[in-house]
N, C-alpha and C positions, 0 to 999 in steps of 0.2 A: 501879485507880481511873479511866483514862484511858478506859478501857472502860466502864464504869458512867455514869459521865457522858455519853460520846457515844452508850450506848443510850438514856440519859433525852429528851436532846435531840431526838435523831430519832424515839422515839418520840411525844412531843411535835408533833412536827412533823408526822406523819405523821397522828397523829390531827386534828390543827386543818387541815391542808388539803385532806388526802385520804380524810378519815372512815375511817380504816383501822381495821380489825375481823379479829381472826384467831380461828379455830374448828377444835377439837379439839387443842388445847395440850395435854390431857394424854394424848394421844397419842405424845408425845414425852419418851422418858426423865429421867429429872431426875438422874441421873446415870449412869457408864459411856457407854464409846462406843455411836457412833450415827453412819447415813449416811442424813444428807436427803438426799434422791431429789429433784431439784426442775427444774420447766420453766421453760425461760430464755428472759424476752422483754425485760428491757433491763438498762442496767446500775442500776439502783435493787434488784434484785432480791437482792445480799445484804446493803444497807439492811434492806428488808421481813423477810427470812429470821430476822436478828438481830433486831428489833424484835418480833419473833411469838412470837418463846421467853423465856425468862428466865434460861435458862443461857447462858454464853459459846459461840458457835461459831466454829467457823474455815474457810477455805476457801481456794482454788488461785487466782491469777490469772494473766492473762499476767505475762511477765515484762518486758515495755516500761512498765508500769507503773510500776516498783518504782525509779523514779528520784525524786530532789531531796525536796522538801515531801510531796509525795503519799503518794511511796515509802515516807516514812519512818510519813504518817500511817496507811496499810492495813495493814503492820508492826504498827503499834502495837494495830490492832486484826484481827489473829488470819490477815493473809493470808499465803501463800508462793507463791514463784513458780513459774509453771510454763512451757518452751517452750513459742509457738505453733508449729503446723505442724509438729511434728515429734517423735518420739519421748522423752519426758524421765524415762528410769528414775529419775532423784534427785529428781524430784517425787512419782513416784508410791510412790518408799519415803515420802518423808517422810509422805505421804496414810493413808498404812495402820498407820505408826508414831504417829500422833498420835492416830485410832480406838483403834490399841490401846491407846494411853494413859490411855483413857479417858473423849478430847473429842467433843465433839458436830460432828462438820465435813460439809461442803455438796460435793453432788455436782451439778449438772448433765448428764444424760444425753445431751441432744438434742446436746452440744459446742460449741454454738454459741446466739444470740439469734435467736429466731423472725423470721423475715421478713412474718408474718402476722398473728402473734400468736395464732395456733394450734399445738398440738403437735406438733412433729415426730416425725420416728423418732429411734430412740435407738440412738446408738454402742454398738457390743459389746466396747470397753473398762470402758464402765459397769458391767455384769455381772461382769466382770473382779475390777475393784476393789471392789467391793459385798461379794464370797467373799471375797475375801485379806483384807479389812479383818475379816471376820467378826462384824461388829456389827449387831444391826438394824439394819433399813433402815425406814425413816418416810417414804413419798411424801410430797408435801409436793406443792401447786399453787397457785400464785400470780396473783392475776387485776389485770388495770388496770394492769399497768408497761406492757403494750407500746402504750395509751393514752395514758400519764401521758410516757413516754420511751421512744419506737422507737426501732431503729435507724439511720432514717434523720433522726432530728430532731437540729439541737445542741443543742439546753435543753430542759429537762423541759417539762411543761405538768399544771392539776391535774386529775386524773383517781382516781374513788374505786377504795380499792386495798383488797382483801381478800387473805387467804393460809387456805391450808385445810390440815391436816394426817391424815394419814391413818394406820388402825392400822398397827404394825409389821408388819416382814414376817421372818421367821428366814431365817438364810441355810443351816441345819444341810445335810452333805450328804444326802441317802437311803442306806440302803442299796445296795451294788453301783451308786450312779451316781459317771460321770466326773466329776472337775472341771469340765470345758468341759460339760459335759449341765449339772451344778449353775447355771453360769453361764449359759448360756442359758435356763435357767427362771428364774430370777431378774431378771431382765433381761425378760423377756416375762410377770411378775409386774410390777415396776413397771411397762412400762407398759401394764398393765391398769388396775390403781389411778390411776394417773397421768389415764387417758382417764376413766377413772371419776369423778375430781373435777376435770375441767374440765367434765362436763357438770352435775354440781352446780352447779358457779358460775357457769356457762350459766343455767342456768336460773333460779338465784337473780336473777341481772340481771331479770326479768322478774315480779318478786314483789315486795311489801315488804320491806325489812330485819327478819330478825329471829333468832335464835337457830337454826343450824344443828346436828344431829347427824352425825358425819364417822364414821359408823363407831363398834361397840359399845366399849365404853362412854363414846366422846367429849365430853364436855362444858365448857362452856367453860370457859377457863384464866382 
């Protein structure tokens, strides 16, 4: 319930400030696990994520987070913590036990929030976790947070904020390929896709608003 309410809200919110508009939703399973692929450029970005879908997702934060009010409230809606800086095997079971559970949860590749607000490269944990979770993978690209809230800003500001979703991608292995061969194409599969719909929404900035196609058979949710 807690949850339903604080997507309406921010939904809400999201559309009356920031004209927020997300394209190829059904791109994205309506049930079974699932790993958003998603590029991170502020922290509004698993606001947008949840706001795009209409299923519950969940996702990793630091763990300096996960204190007093806050703590309790990111809790409440679907996060777990994860060391900064440093190896956390008990995050990254819980990451792949929750895919296989079923849930729809958020990956971050690039490991960190754009400095630019362009895509970085992407950690080869990400591929890692992408195989072991063994769920489609959904690119996912999110434009206007690192407008709306940089990293180096302390308050947001309003800035129009789109998300684009992308077809899945199977993680199956090939025949006769390694795990680590699997993960490394998998991993240099996202970010293909990944470069692929930021230059969509590149280029959409430059056009009227209007109904995007992300990929066959995408249309809007």
């Amino acid at each position: 319930m807690f949850y339903a309410v604080a997507w309406a809200v921010c939904t809400i919110v999201l559309k009356l400030l920031f004209g927020f508009r997300a394209y190829g939703r059904r791109n994205v399973p309506r049930s079974g696990g699932v790993v958003l692929a998603i590029n991170h450029q502020s922290y509004l970005d698993p606001v947008v994520v949840g706001c795009g879908v209409t299923r519950q997702v969940h996702y990793m934060a630091r763990d300096t987070l996960f204190r007093g009010l806050f703590g309790r409230l990111i809790r409440a809606l679907n996060a777990f913590p994860v060391a900064r800086g440093q190896p956390d095997a008990k995050a990254l079971r819980e990451y792949i036990e929750r895919v296989r559970s079923g849930k729809a949860v958020m990956l971050f590749p690039e490991g960190t929030r754009s400095h630019d607000g362009r895509l970085g490269p992407l950690q080869p944990g990400a591929g890692m976790l992408a195989v072991r979770a063994g769920a489609p993978v959904v690119p996912t690209y999110i434009d206007g947070t690192f407008e709306a809230w940089p990293r180096h800003r302390t308050l947001p500001r309003v800035a129009r904020l789109s998300i684009y979703f992308g077809t899945p991608i199977q993680v199956d292995r090939r025949e006769g390929e390694t795990r680590r061969r699997c993960e490394e194409r998998i991993l240099a599969e996202i970010a293909r896709r990944l470069a692929e719909l930021e230059a969509l929404a590149l280029s959409r900035r430059m056009r009227p608003r209007r109904r995007v196609a992300v990929g066959p058979p995408a249309r809007q949710g």
